[in-house]
C-alpha positions as CSV (number, residue, x, y, z in Angstrom):
1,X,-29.8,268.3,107.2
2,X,-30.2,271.8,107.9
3,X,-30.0,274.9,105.5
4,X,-29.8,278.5,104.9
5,X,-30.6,280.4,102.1
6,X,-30.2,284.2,101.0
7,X,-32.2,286.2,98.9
8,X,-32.8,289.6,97.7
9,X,-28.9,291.2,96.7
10,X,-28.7,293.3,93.6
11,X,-27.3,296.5,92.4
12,X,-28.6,299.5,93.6
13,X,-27.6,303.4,93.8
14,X,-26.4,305.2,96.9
15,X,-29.3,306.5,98.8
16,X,-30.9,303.6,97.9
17,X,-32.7,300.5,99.6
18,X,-32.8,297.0,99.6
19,X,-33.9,293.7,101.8
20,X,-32.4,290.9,102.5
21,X,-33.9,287.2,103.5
22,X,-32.2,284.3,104.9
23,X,-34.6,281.3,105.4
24,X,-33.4,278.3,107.6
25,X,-34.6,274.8,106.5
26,X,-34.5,271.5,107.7
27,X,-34.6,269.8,110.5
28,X,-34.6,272.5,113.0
29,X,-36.1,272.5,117.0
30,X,-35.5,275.8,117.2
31,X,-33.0,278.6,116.6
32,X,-31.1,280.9,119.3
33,X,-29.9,283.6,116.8
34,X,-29.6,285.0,113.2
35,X,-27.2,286.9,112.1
36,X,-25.8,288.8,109.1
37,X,-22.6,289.3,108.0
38,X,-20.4,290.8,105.1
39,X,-17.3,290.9,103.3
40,X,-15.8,292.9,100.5
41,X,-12.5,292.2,98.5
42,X,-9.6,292.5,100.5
43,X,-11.5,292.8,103.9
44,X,-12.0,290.3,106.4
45,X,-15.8,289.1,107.3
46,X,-17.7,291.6,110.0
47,X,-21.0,290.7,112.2
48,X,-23.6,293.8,110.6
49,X,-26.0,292.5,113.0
50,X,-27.5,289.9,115.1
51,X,-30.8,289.1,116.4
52,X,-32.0,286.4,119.2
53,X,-35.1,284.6,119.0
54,X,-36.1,286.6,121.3
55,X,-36.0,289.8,119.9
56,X,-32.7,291.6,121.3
57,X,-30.2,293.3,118.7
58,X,-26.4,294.1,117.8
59,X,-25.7,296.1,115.0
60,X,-22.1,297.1,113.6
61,X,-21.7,301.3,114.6
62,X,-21.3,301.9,110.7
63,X,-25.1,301.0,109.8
64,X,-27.0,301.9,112.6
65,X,-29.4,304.4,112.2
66,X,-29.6,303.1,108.3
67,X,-30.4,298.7,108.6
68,X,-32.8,296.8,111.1
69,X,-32.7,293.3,111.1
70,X,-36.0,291.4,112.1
71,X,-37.0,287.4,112.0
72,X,-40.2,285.7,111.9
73,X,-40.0,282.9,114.0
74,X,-42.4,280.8,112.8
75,X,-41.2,280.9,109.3
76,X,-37.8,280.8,110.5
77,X,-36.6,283.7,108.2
78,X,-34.7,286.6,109.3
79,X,-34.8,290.0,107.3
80,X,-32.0,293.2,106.9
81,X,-33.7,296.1,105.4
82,X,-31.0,298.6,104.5
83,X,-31.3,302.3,103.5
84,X,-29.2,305.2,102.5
85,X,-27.2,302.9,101.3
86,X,-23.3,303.8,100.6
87,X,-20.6,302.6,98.6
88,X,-18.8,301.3,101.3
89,X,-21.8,298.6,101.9
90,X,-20.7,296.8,98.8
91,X,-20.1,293.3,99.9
92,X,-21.2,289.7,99.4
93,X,-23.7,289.3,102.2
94,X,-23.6,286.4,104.4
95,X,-26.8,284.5,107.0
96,X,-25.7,282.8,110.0
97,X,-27.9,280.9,111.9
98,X,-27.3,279.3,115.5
99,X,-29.7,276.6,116.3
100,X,-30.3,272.9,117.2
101,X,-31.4,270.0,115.5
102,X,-34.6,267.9,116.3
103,X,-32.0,265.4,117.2
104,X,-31.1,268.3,120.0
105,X,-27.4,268.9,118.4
106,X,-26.5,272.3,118.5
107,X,-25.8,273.4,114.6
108,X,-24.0,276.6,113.1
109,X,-24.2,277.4,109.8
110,X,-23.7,280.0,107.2
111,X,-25.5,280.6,103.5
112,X,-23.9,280.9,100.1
113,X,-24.0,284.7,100.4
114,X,-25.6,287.2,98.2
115,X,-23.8,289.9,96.4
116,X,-24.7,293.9,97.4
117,X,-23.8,296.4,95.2
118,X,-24.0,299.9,95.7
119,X,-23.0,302.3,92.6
120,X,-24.1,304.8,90.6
């Protein structure tokens, strides 16, 4: 089986930071993309951006400037460092991961989420 796990959610104050790690497990041959996504109450789920194993990006226009997403390939773990962060960030965090199998399936799957809170 293959998993994903996030880490690193919390309550913070606007103008404030925090990062984000998803790290895939399992049996994994390797992994196209990684991606992070939110949603808050209410709203439906948005891509806040997407990296390829290979290094290419896609970010939402409301965060650019203020996240980067980066992976480590080797460890299989992708990062979202945001700052200046704004009320309207508050959301439960999601990590996607597209990848295939050792048994050369081709596997999508999503992480329990991790809750981002950004008040004063």
């Amino acid at each position: 089986q293959v998993q994903v796990v996030e880490s690193g959610g919390g309550l913070v104050q606007p103008g404030g930071s925090l990062r984000l790690s998803c790290a895939a497990s399992g049996s994994i041959f390797s992994i196209t993309s990684l991606g992070w996504y939110r949603q808050a109450p209410g709203k439906q789920r948005e891509l806040v951006a997407r990296i390829s194993s290979g290094g290419s990006t896609n970010y939402v226009d409301s965060v650019k400037g203020r996240f980067t997403i980066s992976r480590d390939n080797v460890k299989n773990t992708v990062y979202l460092q945001m700052n200046s962060l704004k009320a309207e960030d508050t959301a439960v965090y999601y990590c996607n991961a597209d990848l295939m199998s050792i048994s050369r399936t081709r596997v999508n799957i999503w992480g329990q989420g991790t809750q981002v809170t950004v008040s004063s």
